[in-house]
N, CA and C atoms as an extended XYZ file, in Angstrom:
213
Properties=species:S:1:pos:R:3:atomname:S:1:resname:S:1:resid:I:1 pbc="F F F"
N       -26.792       -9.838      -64.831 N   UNK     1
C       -26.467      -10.126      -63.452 CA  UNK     1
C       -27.372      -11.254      -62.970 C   UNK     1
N       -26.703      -12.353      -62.869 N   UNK     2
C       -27.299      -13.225      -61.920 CA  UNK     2
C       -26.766      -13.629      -60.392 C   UNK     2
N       -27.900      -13.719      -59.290 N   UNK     3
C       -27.672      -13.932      -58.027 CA  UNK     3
C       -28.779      -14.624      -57.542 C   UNK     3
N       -28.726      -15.896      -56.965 N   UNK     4
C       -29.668      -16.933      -56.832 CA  UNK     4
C       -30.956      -16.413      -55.554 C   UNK     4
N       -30.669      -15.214      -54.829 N   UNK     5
C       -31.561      -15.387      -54.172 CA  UNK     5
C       -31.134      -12.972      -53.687 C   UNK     5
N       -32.191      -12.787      -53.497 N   UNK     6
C       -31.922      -11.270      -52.744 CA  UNK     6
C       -33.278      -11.101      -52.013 C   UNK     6
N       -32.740      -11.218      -50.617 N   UNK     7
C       -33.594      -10.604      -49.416 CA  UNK     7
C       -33.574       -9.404      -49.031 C   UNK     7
N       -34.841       -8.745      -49.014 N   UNK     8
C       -34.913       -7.320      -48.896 CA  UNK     8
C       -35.493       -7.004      -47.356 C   UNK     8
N       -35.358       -6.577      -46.409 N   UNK     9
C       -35.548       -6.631      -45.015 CA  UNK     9
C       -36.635       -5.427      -45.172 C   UNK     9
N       -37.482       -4.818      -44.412 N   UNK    10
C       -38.957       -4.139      -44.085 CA  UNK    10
C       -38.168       -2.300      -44.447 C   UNK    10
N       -37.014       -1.999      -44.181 N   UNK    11
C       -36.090       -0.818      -44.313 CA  UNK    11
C       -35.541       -1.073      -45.753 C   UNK    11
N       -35.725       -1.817      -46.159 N   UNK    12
C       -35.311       -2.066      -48.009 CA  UNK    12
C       -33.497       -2.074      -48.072 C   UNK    12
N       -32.835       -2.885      -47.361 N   UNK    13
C       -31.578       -3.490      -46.990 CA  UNK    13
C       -31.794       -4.315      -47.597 C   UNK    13
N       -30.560       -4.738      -48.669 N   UNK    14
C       -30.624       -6.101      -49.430 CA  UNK    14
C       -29.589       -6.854      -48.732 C   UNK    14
N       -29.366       -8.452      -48.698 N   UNK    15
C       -28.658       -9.362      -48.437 CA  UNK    15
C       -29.010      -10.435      -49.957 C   UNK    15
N       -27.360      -10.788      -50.799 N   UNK    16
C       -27.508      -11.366      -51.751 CA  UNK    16
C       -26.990      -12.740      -51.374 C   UNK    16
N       -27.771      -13.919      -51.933 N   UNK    17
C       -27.537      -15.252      -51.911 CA  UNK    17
C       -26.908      -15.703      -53.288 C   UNK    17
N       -25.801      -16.559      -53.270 N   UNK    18
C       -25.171      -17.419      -53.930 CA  UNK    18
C       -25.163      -18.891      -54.015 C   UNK    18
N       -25.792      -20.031      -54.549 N   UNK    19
C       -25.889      -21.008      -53.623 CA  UNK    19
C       -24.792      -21.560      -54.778 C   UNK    19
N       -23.429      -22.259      -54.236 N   UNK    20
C       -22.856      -23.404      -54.958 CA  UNK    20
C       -22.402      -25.044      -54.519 C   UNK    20
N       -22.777      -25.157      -55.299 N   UNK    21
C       -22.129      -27.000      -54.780 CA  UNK    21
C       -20.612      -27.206      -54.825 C   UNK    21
N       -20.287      -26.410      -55.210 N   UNK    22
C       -18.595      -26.615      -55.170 CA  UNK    22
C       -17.803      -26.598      -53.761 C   UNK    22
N       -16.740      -27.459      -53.443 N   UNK    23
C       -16.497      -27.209      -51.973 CA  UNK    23
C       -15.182      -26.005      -51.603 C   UNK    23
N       -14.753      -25.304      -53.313 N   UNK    24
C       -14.021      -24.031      -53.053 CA  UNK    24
C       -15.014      -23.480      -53.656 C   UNK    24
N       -14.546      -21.841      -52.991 N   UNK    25
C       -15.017      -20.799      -53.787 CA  UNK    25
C       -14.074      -20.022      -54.205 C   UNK    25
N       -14.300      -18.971      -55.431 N   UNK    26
C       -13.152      -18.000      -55.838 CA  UNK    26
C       -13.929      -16.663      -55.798 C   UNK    26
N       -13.183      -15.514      -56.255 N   UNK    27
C       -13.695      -14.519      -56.495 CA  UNK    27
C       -14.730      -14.888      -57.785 C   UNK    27
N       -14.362      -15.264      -58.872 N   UNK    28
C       -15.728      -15.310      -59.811 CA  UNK    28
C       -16.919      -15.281      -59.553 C   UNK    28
N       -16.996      -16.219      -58.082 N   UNK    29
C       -18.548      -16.971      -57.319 CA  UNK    29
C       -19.194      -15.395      -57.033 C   UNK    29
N       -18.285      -14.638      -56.848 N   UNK    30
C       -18.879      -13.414      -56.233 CA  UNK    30
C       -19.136      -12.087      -57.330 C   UNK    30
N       -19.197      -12.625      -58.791 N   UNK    31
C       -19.569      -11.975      -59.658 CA  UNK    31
C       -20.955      -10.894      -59.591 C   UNK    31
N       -21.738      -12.042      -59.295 N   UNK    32
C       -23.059      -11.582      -59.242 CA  UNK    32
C       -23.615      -10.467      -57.959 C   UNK    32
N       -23.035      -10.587      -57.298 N   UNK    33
C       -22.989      -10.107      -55.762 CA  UNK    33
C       -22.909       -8.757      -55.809 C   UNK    33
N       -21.577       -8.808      -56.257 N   UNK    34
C       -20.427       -7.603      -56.540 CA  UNK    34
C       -21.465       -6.498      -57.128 C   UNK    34
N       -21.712       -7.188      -58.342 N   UNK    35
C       -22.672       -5.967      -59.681 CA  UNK    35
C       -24.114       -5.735      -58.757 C   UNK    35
N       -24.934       -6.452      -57.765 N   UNK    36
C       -25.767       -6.173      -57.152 CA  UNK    36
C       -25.064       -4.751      -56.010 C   UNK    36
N       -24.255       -5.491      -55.703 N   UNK    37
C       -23.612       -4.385      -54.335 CA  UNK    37
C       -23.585       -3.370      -55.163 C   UNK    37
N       -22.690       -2.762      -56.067 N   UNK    38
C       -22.227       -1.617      -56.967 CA  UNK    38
C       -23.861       -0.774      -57.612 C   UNK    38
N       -24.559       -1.812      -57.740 N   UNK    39
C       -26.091       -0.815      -58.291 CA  UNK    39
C       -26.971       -0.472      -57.245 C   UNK    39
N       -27.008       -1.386      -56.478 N   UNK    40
C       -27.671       -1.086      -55.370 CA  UNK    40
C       -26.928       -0.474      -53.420 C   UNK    40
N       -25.676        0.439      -53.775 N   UNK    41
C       -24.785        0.879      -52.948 CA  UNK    41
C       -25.693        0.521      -51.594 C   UNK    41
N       -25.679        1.989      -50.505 N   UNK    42
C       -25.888        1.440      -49.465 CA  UNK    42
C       -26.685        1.180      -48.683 C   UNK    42
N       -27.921        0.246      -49.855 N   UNK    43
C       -28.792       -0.638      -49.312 CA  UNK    43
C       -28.321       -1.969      -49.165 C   UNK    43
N       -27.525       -2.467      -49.746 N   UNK    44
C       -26.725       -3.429      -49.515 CA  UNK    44
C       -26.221       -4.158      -48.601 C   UNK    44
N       -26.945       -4.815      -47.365 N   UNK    45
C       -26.127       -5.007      -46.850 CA  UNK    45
C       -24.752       -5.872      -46.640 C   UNK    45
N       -25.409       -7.245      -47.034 N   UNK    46
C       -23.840       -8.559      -47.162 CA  UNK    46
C       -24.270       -9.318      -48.491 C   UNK    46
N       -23.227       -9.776      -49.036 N   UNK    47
C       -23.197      -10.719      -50.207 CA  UNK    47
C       -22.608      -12.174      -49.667 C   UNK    47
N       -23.574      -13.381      -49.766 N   UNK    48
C       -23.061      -14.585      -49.289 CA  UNK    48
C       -23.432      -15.818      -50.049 C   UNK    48
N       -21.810      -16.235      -50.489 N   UNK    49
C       -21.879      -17.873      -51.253 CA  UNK    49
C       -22.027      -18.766      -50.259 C   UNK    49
N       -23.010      -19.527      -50.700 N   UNK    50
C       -23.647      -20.512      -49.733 CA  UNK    50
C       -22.629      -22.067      -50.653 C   UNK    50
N       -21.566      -22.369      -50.006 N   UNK    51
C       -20.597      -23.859      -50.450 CA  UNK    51
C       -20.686      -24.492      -49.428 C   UNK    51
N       -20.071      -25.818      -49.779 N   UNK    52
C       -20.223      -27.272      -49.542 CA  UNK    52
C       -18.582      -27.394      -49.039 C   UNK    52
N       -17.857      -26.457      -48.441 N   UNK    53
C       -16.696      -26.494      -47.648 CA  UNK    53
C       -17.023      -26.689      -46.251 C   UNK    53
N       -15.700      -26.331      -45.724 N   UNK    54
C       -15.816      -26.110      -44.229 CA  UNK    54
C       -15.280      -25.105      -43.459 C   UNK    54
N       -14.999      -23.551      -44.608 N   UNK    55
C       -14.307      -22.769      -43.691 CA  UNK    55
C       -15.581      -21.615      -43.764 C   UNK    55
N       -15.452      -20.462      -43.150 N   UNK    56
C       -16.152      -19.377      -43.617 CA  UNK    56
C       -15.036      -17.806      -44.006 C   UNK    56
N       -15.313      -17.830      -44.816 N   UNK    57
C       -13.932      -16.564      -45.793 CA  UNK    57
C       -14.620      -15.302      -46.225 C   UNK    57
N       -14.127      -14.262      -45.584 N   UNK    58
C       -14.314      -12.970      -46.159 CA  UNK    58
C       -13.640      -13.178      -47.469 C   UNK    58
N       -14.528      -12.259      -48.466 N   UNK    59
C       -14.138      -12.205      -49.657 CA  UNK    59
C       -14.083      -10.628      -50.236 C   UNK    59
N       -13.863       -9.912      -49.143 N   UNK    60
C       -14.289       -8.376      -49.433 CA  UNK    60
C       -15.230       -7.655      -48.214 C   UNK    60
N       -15.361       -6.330      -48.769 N   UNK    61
C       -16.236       -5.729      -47.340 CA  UNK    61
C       -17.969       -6.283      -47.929 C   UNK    61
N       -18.045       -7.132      -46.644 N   UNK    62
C       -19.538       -7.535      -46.486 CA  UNK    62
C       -20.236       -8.758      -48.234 C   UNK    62
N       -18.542       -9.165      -48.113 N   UNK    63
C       -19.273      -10.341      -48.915 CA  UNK    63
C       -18.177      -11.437      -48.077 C   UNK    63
N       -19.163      -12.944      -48.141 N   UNK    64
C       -18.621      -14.159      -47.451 CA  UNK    64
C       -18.998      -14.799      -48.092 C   UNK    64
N       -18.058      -15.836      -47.918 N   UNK    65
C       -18.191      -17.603      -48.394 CA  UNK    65
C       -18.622      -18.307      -46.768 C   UNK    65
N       -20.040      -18.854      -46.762 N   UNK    66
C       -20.439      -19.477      -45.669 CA  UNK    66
C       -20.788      -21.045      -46.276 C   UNK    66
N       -19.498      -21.811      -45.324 N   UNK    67
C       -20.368      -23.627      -45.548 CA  UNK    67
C       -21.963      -23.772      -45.429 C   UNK    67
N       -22.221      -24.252      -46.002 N   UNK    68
C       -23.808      -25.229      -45.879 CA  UNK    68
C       -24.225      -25.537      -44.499 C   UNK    68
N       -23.006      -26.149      -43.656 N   UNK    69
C       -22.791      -26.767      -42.891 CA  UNK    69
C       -22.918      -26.028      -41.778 C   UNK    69
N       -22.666      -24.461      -41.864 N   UNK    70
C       -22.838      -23.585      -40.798 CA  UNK    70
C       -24.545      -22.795      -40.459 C   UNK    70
N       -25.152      -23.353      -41.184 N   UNK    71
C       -26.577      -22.811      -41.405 CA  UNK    71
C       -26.897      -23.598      -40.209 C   UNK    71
């Protein structure tokens, strides 16, 4: 399992980072996410691909595709 970045908040809530340069994303992008969410249930809180688009897309419960651009 790889996932480019996991923030753990002071209550031990994870939020997983994806960073891609691509300006789509697919489900694949959210490989890594997914297998974090599934081992680590409901500490989990969101899974997010960080792309070089311009929309922001649910990709499932509490995973997103967020532009660069929206940071």
């Amino acid at each position: 399992m790889e996932v480019d970045f996991v923030l753990e908040s002071t209550d031990r809530q994870l939020i997983g980072i994806e960073v891609k340069a691509a300006a789509t994303v697919t489900h694949d992008d959210f490989r890594g996410l997914k297998k974090l969410q599934t081992l680590t249930g409901k500490r989990f809180v969101s899974g997010i691909v960080l792309h070089d688009g311009d929309q922001a897309l649910p990709f499932g419960e509490g995973l997103w595709a967020v532009p660069f651009a929206m940071l």
